[in-house]
N, C-alpha and C positions, 0 to 999 in steps of 0.2 A: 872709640878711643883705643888708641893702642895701650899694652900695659903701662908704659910709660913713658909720660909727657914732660917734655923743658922745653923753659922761656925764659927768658932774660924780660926784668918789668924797670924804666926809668920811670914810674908813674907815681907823682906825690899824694894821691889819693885812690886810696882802693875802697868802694863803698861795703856797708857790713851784708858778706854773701855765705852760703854753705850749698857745699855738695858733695858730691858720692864719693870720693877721690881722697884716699890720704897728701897732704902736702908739706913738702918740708920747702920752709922758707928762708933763705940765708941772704943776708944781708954783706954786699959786698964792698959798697960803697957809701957813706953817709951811715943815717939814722934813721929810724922809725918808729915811731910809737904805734904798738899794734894790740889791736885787741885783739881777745879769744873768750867767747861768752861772755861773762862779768868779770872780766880780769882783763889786766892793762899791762904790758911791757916794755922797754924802752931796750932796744937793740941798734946796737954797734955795728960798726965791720966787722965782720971774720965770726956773727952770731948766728945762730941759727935756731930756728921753730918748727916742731912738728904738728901738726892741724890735723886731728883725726875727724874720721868720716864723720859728717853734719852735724859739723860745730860753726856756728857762727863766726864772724871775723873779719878785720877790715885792717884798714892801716893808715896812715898820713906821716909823710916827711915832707923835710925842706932841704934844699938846695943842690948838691950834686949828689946824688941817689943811684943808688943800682942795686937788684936787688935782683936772683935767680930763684925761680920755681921749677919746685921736681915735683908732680904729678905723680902719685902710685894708683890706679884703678885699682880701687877696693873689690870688685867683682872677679876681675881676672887673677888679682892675688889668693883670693877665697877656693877659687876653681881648681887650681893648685893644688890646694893644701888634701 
C-alpha cells in the first residue's frame, strides 16, 4: 500500500471490517448509517468520520449514495514520525 489510498464507494452495504489503515470517510452524496464499534451514526452530505487503526465498522445506505475513502497507512505514517 502506498501511504495513501482513495476510492470513490457507491456501495449500500459495507459489511463490519477493521484494518491497519486510518480512514476518513465522507459522505458526499445521500446517507448513511455507520457503525464504529458499539456506536451508531447517521451522516449526511458534506459529513465526515475518521476510523482509527482496528476499529470495527460497517455502513448501510439507500438510494443515491456516494461516498469517498482516504486511506492513511498507519505503518508508513509511524515511519515518519
Amino acid at each position: 500500500m502506498s501511504m495513501i489510498e482513495f476510492q470513490f464507494s457507491n456501495r449500500h452495504v459495507e459489511m463490519t471490517h477493521v484494518h491497519s489503515d486510518i480512514e476518513l470517510f465522507y459522505v458526499m452524496e445521500g446517507t448513511a448509517q455507520f457503525t464504529l464499534e458499539d456506536k451508531q451514526f447517521i451522516l449526511h452530505r458534506d459529513d465526515f468520520l475518521v476510523v482509527n487503526v482496528d476499529k470495527n465498522h460497517s455502513y448501510i445506505s439507500e438510494g443515491d449514495f456516494l461516498a469517498a475513502r482516504l486511506q492513511i497507512s498507519y505503518s508508513e505514517l509511524s515511519s515518519m514520525m
